[in-house]
N, C-alpha and C positions, 0 to 999 in steps of 0.2 A: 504494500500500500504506500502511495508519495506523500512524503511529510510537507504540512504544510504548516505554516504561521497562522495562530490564531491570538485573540484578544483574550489572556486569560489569568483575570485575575485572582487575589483572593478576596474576602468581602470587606477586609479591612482597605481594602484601596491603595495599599501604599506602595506597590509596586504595579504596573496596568501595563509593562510591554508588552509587546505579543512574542508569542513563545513558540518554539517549534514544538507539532501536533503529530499526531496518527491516531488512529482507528484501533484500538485496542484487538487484536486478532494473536492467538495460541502460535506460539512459535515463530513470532516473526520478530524478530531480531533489528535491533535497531542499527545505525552506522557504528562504522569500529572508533573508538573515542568519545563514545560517548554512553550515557547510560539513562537510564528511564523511573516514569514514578508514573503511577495511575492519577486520572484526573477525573472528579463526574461533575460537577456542580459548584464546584470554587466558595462553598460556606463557608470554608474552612479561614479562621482570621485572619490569621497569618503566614507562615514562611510552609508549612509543613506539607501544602500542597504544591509547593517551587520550588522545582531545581532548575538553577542557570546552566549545567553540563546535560541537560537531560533531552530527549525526546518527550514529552507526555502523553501517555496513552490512553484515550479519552476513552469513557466510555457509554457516550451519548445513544451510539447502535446496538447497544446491549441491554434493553430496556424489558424485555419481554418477563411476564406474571403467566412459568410453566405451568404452575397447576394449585389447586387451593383445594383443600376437604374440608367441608361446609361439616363434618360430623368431626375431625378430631382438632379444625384449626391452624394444622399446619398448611404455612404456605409455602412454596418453592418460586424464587425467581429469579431472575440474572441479576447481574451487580450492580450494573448501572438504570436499573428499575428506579423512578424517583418516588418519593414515598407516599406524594399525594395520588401518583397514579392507583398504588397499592391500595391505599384507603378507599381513593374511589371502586375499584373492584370490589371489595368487600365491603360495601356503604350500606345492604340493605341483609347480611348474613349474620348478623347476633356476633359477631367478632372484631376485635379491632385491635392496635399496634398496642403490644404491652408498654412502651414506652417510644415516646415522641418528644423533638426536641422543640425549639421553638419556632421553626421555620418548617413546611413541608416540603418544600424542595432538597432535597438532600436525595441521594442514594443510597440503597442497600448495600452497596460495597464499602461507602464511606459513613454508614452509620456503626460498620462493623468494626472497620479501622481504629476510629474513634472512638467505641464504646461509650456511645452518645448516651445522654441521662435526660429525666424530664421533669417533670412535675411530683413524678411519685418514686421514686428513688427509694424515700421511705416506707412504700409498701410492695414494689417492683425488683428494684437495683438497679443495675444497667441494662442495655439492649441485647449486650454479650448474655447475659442471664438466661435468654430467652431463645439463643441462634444454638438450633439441633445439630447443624454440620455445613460446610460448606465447600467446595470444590477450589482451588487452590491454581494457580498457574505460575510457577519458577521458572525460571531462566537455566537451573543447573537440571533439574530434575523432571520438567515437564507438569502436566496434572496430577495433583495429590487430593483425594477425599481425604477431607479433616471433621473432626468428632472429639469427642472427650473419649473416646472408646479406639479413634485411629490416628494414627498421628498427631495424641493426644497434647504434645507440646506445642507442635508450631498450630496447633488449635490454639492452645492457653495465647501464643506470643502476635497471633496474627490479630485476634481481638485487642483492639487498643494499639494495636504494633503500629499506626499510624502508616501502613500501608506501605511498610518495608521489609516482609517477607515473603511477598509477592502480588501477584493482580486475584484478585478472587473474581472467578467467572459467575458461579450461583452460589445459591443459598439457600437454606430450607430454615424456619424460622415457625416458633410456638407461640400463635396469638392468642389474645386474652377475651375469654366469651364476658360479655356486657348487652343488659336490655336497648342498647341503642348506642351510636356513639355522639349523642347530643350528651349535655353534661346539664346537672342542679348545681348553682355554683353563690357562692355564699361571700360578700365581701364587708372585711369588718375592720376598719378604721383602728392603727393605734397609736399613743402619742410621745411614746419615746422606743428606742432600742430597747429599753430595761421591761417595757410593757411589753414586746415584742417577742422578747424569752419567757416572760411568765406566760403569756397565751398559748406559745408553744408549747412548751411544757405541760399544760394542763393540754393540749390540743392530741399529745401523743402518751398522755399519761396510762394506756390500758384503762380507765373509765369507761367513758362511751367510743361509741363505734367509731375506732379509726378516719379519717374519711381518705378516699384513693388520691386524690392530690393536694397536696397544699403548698403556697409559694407566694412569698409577700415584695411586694414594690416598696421601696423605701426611698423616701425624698434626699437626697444627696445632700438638698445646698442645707436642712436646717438646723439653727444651731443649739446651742444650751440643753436647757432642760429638754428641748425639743428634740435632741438632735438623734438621729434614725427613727425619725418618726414614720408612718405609712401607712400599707395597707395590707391585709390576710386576705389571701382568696383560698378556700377551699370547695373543691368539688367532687362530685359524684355520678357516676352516668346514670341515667333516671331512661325509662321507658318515653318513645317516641315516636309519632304516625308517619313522619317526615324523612327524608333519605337525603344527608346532606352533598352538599355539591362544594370537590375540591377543585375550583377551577385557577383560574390563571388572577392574575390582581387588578382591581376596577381601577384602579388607581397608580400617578406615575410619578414620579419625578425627574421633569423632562430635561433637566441638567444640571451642572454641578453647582450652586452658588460660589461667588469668589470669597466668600467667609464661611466659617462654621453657622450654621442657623439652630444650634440646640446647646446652645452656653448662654454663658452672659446673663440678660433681664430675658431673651423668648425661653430660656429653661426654666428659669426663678417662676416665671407665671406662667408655665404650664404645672409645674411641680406643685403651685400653691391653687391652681384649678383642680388638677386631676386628686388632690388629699380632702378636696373639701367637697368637692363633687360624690367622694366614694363614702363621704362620711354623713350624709344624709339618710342615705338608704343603706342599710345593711340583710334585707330582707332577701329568702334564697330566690333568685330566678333562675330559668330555663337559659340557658346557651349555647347557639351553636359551635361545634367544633371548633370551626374556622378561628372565633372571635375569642372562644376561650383556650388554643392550643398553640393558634396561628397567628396572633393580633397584627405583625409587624407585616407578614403575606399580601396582605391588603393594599398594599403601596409598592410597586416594584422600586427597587432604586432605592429604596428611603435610606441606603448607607452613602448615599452625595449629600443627604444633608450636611455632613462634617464636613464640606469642605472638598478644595482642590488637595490637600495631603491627608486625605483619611483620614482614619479613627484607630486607636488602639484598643484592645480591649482587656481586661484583667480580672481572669478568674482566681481565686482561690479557695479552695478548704481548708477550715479550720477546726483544730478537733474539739471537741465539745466542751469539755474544762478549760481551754483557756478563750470560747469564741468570744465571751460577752466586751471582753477587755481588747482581745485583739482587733474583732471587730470593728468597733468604737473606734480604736484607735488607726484602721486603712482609714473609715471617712472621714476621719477629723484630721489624717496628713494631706488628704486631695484636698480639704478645704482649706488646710491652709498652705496647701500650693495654687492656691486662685482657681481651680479646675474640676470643674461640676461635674456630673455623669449625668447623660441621660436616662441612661437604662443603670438601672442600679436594683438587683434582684437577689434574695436572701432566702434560703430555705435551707430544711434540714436533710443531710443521706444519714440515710440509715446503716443498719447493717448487715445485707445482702450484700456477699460477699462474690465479685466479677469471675468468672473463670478467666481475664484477662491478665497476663502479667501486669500490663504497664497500665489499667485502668485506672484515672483518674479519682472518682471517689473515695473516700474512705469516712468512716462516721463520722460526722462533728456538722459542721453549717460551712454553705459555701456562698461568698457573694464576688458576685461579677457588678463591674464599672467598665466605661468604655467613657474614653479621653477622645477630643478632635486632637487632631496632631499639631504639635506646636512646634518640636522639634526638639531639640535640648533639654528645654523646660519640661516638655512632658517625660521622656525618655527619663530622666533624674528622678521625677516624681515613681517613674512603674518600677526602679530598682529599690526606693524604698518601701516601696506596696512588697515588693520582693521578699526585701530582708526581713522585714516584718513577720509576713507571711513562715517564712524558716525558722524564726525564733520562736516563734508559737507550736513549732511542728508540722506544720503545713507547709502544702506545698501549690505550684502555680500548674491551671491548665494548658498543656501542650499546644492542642488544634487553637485554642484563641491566643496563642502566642504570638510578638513577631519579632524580640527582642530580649528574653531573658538568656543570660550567660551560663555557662556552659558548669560554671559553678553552683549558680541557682538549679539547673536542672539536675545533675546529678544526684545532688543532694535531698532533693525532691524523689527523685527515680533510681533508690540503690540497685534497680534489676535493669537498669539501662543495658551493662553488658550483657544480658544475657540476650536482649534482642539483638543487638551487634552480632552476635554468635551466629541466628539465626536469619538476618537480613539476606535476604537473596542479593548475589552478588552483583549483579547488575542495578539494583534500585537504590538510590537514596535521594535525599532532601537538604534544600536548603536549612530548612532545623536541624536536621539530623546532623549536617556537616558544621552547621553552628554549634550544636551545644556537647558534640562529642569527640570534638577534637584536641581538647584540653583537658589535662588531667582534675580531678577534682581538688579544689582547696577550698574546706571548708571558709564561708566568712564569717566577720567576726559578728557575733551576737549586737545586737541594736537593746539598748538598754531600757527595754520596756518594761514593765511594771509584773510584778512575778503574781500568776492568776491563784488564786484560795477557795473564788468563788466556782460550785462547777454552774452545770446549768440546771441542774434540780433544785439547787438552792437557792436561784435569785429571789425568788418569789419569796420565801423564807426569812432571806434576809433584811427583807421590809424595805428595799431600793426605792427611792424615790421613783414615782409614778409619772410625774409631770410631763414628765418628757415626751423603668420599661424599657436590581439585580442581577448578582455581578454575570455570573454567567450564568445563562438560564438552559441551561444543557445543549453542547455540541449536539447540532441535530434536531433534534425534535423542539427543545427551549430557546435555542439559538443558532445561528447560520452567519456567521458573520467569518467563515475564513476565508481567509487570503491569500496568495504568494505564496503558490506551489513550486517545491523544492525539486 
């Protein structure tokens, strides 16, 4: 197949050249000097779906939903299946994706990669939790069927391996029977981070009934007594006469503005609309999918809001005894590094444990922020969200990475070598050749405040109360290449 240049970024924006392309096809081997990395949908934040020595091996033409059993659940599809199509295929069968991230464009190859997480984490785990087997294609070995039963390891390593132990063709995948996949969804105002741990805590106390998701919006900019104030959503899938529709976004953003448009006063007053808006009503309604899984889908493009230098974006987990203090303390150093988040989301993993080596979660609360790029300024600000982050125990998410050092990761991912080991020889990454080229040295500890309190106790403790497209798939989502090679 002739390689061609295409436009392909990742969703953080901060690199947009176009890159040399192919058609993902078994055995076919790229030029000598060079080497390769799967590509389906460019979610991915940062660096980990970019190699500059690479071919990328799209998998736009590999979309097909082999077969689905309306009696046990299991689905089978190729990799580059995107995952609203999936949904729509099973929209009216009593089934639906045990776990969804926030966007439905993504693919089943790259949801695997990633050991993507969603809403319910703490009644789910991850996506890996749920993947029965999946078909494998290396560079040295050809196709391998992988399982927890076959090739049981580079099963464990391909999960989360961020898609450098080779191209996964298909998948066979265990969905979650539900009366509908409309959801009851219940949103309830609170007025400080310290409020925000007591709710939870009673929210997952073994009392009453669990509920399947739960995930709170928390206002970035506010401060004092107020500060991580916000909102709880929890939901439920409820019975439903209606068969939802995953269709394409009503809405566009038809170009880049020459400044950030979501800092500054338009975030201060959406921040101080969107908390007082939710704090009127807290009564449960009915929601569609879309608007309670999907909210951002709605708007193609909506990551040009940040601006002509994109957005970073910064996840972390944090373990549970030390989140209320570390927590506290990521938002109050972005505030007082002048630099708001738009999207700024707090919730709890549980303890469903990944068959992934390198997956992401681990118990405690994770919150993601996402910076317009400033440059310098911001970049200084994400290495102490960083250290932060390490000195509590925690560590930072990979795929929304585009810039953490090689020291930060390591120390995050003590099983890093063992994927190295396992990486098919032909593929790697821009991340991957960033954060593993250098030996680990620990850093130094950042001299935060030593945590006493866990999170069972805040509430105990009598704490004062006062106080939310880039490529839309080679082929079918997009056609824009160019300059055949």
């Amino acid at each position: 197949m002739s390689i061609v240049r295409i436009y392909a970024p990742s969703w953080g924006r901060l690199d947009d050249r176009k890159r040399l392309a192919r058609s993902f096809a078994e055995g076919d081997i790229v030029p000598p000097g060079r080497t390769a990395l799967a590509y389906g949908q460019g979610r991915s934040y940062g660096d980990t779906c970019h190699n500059d020595d690479a071919v990328l091996l799209t998998t736009g033409q590999h979309q097909k939903i082999i077969s689905f059993d309306t009696q046990t659940g299991i689905l089978q599809a190729q990799a580059g299946a995107v995952l609203a199509d999936i949904l729509s295929s099973i929209g009216d069968s009593g089934w639906f994706l045990p776990v969804v991230p926030g966007t439905k464009f993504v693919t089943l190859g790259g949801a695997i990669a990633n050991d993507i997480h969603g809403k319910n984490h703490q009644t789910r785990g991850t996506f890996g939790c749920h993947v029965k087997g999946f078909q494998l294609w290396r560079s040295d070995t050809g196709s391998l069927n992988c399982s927890r039963q076959e090739n049981a390891e580079l099963f464990n390593t391909t999960i989360g391996g961020l898609g450098l132990t080779g191209v996964i063709t298909h998948a066979n995948i265990q969905l979650m029977k539900v009366p509908s996949h409309f959801v009851q969804e219940t949103r309830t105002p609170f007025a400080s981070l310290e409020q925000f741990f007591e709710r939870d805590d009673q929210l997952h106390s073994g009392g009453a009934a669990e509920p399947e998701y739960s995930v709170a919006w928390v206002d970035s900019l506010a401060k004092g007594a107020g500060l991580g104030r916000g909102v709880m959503i929890t939901a439920n899938h409820i019975a439903h006469d209606s068969n939802p529709v995953y269709g394409q976004p009503r809405l566009k953003v038809p170009f880049t503005p020459p400044i950030p448009l979501v800092s500054g006063l338009p975030l201060r007053l959406f921040n101080q609309l969107y908390f007082h808006r939710n704090s009127r009503n807290s009564n449960p309604q009915t929601a569609d999918p879309n608007t309670f899984f999907f909210p951002l889908d709605a708007i193609a493009g909506w990551n040009r809001l940040y601006g002509p230098l994109g957005l970073f974006q910064h996840q972390s987990i944090i373990p549970a005894q030390a989140a209320f203090k570390t927590i506290r303390l990521l938002i109050k150093t972005a505030q007082d590094a002048g630099q708001g988040s738009f999207l700024t989301v707090l919730k709890r993993f549980g303890q469903h444990r990944s068959p992934g080596l390198m997956s992401f979660p681990q118990p405690g609360y994770t919150l993601t922020l996402d910076f317009a790029n400033r440059g310098q300024r911001t970049l200084a600000l994400l290495d102490d969200l960083d250290r932060i982050t390490l000195d509590a125990g925690g560590r930072t998410n990979p795929y929304k990475d585009a810039r953490m050092s090689a020291e930060t990761f390591q120390a995050g991912y003590p099983s890093w070598q063992k994927l190295e080991n396992l990486r098919d020889p032909l593929i790697t990454s821009n991340f991957w050749k960033r954060t593993t080229t250098r030996r680990h040295v620990a850093p130094p500890p950042l001299q935060t405040p030593s945590v006493e309190v866990s999170v069972n106790q805040v509430a105990k403790r009598g704490i004062q109360k006062d106080q939310l497209q880039a490529m839309e798939n080679v082929g079918k989502y997009r056609s824009d290449i160019v300059e055949p090679q």
